[in-house]
N, C-alpha and C positions, 0 to 999 in steps of 0.2 A: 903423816897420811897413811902409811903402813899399816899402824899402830889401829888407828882408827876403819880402814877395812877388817885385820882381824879382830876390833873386838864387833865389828857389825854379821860378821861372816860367824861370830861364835853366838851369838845374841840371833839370831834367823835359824842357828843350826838347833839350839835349843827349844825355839817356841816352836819349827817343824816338828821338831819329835813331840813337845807336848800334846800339841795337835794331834799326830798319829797316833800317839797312845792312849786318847780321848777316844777317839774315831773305831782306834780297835777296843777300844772296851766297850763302846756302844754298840760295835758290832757283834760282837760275844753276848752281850747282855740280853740283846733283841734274837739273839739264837736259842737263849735257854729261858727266855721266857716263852716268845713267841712258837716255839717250834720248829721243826726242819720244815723250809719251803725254799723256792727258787728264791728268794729276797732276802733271805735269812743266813741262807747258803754259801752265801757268797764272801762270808768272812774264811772258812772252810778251803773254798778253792785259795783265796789269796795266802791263804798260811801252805798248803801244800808249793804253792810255786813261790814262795818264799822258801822252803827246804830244799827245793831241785834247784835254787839257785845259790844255796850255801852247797851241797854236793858239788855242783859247776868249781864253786872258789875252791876247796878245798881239795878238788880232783883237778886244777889247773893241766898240772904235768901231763897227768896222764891223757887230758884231750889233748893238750899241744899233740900228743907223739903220735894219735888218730888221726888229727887231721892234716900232720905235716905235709903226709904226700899230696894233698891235693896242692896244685901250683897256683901260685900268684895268692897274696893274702887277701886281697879283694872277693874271691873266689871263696876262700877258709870262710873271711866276715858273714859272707851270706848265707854259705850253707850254716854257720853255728845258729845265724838270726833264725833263721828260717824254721831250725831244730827249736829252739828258744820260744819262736812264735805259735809254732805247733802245740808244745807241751802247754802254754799259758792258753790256745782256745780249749784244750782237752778237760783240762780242769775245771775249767768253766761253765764246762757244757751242761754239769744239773744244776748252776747256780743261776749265773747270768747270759747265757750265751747269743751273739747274736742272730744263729738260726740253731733249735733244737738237734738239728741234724747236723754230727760232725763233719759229713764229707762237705755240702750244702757250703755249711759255717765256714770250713774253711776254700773252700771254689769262692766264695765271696769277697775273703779278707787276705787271702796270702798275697795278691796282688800289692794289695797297702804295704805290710808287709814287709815285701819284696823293695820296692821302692823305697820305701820308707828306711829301711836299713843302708841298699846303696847310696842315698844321697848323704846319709849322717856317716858314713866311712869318707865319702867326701869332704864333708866340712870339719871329719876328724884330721882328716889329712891336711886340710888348709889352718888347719885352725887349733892347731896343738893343745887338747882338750883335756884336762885331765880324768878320771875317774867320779871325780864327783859331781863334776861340773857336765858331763855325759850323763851322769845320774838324774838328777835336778834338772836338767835343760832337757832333755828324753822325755823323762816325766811329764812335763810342764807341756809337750806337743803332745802325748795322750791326753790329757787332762782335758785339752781345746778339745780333739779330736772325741771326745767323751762328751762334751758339752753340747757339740752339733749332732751328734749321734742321737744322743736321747734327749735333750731340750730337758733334762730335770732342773739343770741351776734354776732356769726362769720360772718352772713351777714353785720350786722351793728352796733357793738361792743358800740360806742357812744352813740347814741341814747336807746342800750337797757343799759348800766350802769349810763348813767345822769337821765333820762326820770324813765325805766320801773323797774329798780333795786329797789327803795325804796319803790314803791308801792307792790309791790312781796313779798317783804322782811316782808313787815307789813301786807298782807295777810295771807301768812301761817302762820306768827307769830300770828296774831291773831286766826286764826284756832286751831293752838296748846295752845296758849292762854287761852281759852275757860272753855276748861276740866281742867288746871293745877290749873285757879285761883278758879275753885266751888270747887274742889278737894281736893287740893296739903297738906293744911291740917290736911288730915286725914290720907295720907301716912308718912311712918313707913320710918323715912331719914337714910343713910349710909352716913356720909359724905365725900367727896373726896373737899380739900380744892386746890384754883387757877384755874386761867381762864385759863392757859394752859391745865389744865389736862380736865377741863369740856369742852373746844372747840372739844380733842381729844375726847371725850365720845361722844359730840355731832353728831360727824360722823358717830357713829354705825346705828342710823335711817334710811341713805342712803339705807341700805341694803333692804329697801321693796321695794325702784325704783328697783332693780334687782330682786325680785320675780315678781315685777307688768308685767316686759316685758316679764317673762316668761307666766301669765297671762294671760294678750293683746293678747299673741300669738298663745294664745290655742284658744280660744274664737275667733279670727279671723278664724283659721285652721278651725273649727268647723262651721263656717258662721255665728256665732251670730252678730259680727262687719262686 
């Protein structure tokens, strides 16, 4: 049985990557034919927060020793999310943003965010998660949260699960990424053993896309958006 999870876990790890490097070559390909625009762009920002998050891995130590002094690592998870959350709407903001205005965009979204990080240090806590599987499982709630957001799968189902799926998937993962690998650590594990039980765990973070729209909606009512 072993045997036959890792060779399913190495057979999904590989047609992933195919995928993404499909996805990013179509995405390059359509930047140096098509020209710079906000659609085209957006391969640009994903490769820049791909580099701030290889600098993250490779500067570990030196945030551990930043953010030691802040107390409780609950506290540390949020504030790196939040850092993490920041830098991924900045970059985005001449590609795909979703309000052209930074301060705006982010009065909008840090809420999600916000939420969205506390609850997944929770289920990191319950549910002894490892690095990849925070990666992937991360992922996979932007991806939803991406599909509701902009309704393109339903326009064009194809193109956004060959092309935009894998690049998504490996943004929010690495968003959530961020905080779990300077972190993860120092938090205090419960563990819940099987990928079934941790996919279902994975779900509970959904729940900040439903406070965000009640959010959105206030802040719209109010005129701020």
């Amino acid at each position: 049985m072993e045997i036959i999870k890792k060779i399913l876990h190495i057979i999904s790890a590989i047609v992933f990557f195919a995928v993404f490097v499909f996805g990013t070559y179509m995405q390059i390909y359509a930047l140096l034919t098509k020209g710079a625009n906000r659609e085209t762009l957006w391969i640009v920002s994903t490769i820049i927060f791909y580099i701030f998050t290889a600098a993250i891995f490779f500067g570990k130590d030196i945030i551990r020793r930043l953010v030691n002094w802040i107390p409780i690592e609950f506290n540390r998870f949020i504030i790196i999310g939040i850092i993490s959350s920041i830098v991924a709407e900045s970059v985005y903001i001449f590609s795909k943003p979703f309000n052209e205005n930074l301060v705006l965009d982010l009065t909008a979204l840090l809420p999600f965010y916000i939420i969205w990080m506390a609850i997944w240090y929770l289920v990191i806590k319950i549910g002894d998660f490892s690095l990849t599987e925070i990666f992937f499982l991360a992922g996979i709630n932007g991806f939803f949260v991406e599909i509701i957001f902009s309704g393109f799968v339903i326009i064009n189902p194809i193109s956004w699960t060959v092309i935009s799926f894998p690049l998504v998937v490996t943004l929010y993962g690495c968003i959530m990424l961020i905080p779990a690998y300077v972190v993860k650590e120092d938090i205090q594990i419960f563990s819940v053993d099987g990928i079934i039980k941790k996919s279902l765990l994975s779900i509970l973070p959904l729940a900040s896309y439903v406070v965000s729209l009640f959010w959105i909606a206030y802040i719209k009512t109010i005129g701020i958006l």
